[in-house]
Backbone as CSV, one residue per row, in Angstrom:
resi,resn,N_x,N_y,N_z,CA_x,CA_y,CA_z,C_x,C_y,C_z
1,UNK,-30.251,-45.030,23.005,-29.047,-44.994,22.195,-28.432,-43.598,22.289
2,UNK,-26.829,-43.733,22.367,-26.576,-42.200,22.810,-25.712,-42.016,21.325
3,UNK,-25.446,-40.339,21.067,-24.974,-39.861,19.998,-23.799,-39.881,19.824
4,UNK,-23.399,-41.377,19.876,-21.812,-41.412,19.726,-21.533,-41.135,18.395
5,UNK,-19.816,-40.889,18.376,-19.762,-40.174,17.217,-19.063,-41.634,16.004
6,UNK,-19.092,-41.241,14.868,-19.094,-42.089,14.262,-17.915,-42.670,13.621
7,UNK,-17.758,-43.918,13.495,-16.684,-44.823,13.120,-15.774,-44.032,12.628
8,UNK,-15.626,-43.299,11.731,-15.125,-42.671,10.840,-14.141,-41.058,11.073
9,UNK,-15.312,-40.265,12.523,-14.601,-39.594,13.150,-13.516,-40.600,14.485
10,UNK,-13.715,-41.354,14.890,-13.296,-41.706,15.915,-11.304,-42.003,15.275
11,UNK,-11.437,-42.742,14.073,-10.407,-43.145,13.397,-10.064,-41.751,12.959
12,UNK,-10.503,-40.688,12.574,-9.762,-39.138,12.547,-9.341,-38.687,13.709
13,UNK,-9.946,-39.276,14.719,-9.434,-38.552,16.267,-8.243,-39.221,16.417
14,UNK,-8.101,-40.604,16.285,-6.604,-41.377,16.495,-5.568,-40.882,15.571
15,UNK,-6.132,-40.418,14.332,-4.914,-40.210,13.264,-4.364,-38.868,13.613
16,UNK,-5.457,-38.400,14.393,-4.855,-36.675,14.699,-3.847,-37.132,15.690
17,UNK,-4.400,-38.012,16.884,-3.244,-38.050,17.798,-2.577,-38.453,17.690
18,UNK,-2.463,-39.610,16.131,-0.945,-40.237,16.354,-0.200,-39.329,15.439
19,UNK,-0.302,-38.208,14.138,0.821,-37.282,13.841,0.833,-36.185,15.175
20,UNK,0.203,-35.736,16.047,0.772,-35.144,16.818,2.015,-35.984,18.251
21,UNK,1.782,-37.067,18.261,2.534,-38.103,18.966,3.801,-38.540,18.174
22,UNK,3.975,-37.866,16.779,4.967,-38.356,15.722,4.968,-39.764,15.415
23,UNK,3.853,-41.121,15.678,3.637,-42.121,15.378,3.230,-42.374,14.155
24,UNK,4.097,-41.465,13.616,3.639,-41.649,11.690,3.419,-43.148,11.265
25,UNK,4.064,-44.479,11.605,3.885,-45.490,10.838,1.783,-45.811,10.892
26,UNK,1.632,-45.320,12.974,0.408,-45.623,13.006,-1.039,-44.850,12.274
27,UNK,0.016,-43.600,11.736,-1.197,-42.896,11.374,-1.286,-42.668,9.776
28,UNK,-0.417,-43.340,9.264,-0.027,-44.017,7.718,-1.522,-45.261,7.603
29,UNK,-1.648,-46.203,8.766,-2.201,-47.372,8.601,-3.594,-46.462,9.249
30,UNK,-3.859,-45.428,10.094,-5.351,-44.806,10.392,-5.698,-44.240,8.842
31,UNK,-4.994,-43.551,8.367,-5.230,-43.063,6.791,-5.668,-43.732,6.056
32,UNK,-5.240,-45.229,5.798,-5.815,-46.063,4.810,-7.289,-46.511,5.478
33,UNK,-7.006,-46.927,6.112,-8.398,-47.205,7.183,-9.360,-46.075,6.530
34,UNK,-9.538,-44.989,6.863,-10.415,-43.967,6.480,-10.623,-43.669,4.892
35,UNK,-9.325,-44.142,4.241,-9.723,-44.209,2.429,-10.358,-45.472,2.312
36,UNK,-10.392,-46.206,3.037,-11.184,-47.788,2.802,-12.815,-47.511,3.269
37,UNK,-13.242,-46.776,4.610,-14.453,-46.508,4.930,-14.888,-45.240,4.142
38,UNK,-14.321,-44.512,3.626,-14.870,-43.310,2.949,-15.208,-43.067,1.902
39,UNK,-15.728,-42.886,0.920,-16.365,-42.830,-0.295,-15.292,-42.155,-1.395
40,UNK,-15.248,-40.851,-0.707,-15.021,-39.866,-1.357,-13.942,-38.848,-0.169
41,UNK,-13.089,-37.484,-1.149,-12.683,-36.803,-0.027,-13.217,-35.484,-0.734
42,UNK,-14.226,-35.002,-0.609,-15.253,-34.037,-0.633,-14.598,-33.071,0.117
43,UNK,-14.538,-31.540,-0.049,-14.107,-30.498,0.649,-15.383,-30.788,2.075
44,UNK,-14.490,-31.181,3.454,-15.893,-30.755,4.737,-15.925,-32.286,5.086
45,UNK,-15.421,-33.106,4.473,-15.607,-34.708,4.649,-14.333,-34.909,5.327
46,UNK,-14.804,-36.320,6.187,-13.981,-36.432,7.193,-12.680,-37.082,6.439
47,UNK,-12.742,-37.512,5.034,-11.591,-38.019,4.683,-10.618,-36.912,4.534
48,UNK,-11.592,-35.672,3.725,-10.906,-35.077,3.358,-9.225,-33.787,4.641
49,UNK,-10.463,-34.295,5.489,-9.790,-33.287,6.860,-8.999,-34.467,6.841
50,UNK,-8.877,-35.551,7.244,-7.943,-36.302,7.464,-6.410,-35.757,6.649
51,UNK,-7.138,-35.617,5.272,-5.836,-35.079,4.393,-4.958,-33.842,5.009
52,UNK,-5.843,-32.897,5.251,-5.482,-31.689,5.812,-4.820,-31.883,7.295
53,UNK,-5.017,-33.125,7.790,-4.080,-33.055,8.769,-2.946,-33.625,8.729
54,UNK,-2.634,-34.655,7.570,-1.481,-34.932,7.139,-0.526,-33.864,6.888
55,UNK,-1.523,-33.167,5.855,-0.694,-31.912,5.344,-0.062,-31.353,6.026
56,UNK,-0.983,-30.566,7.373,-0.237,-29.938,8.298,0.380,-30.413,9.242
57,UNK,0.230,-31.422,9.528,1.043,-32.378,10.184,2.846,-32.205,9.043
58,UNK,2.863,-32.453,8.149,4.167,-32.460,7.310,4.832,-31.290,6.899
59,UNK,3.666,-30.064,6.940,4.102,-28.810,6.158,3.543,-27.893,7.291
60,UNK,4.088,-27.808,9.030,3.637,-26.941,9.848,3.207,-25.644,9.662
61,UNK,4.407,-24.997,8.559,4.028,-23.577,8.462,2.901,-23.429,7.036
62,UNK,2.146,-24.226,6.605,1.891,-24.122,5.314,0.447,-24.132,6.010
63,UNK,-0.552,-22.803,4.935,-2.142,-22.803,5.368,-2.710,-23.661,4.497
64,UNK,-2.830,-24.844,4.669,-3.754,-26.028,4.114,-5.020,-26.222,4.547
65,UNK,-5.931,-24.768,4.601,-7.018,-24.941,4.834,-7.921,-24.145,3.734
């Protein structure tokens, strides 16, 4: 079994590429996806980065980290 990475990052890797692709409707519907598999958005959690890439995805010049 190899160390693929997990459900949860894979759907953060698409949501990254679709606000950098400006495919906001698709990365509106990766977002919910990841509030549906995620518990919680814990500072360091993959939901929570998800947020942070919205953010900066919407607010380029803003340090949302």
């Amino acid at each position: 079994m190899t160390d693929a990475p997990q459900l949860e990052e894979q759907v953060l890797a698409a949501l990254e590429r679709a606000l950098a692709e400006g495919q906001l409707e698709a990365a509106e519907h990766l977002l919910r996806a990841l509030e549906a598999l995620c518990g919680d958005a814990l500072p360091g959690s993959v939901l929570a980065n998800a947020y942070l890439a919205v953010a900066r995805d919407l607010a380029p010049g803003c340090s949302c980290d």
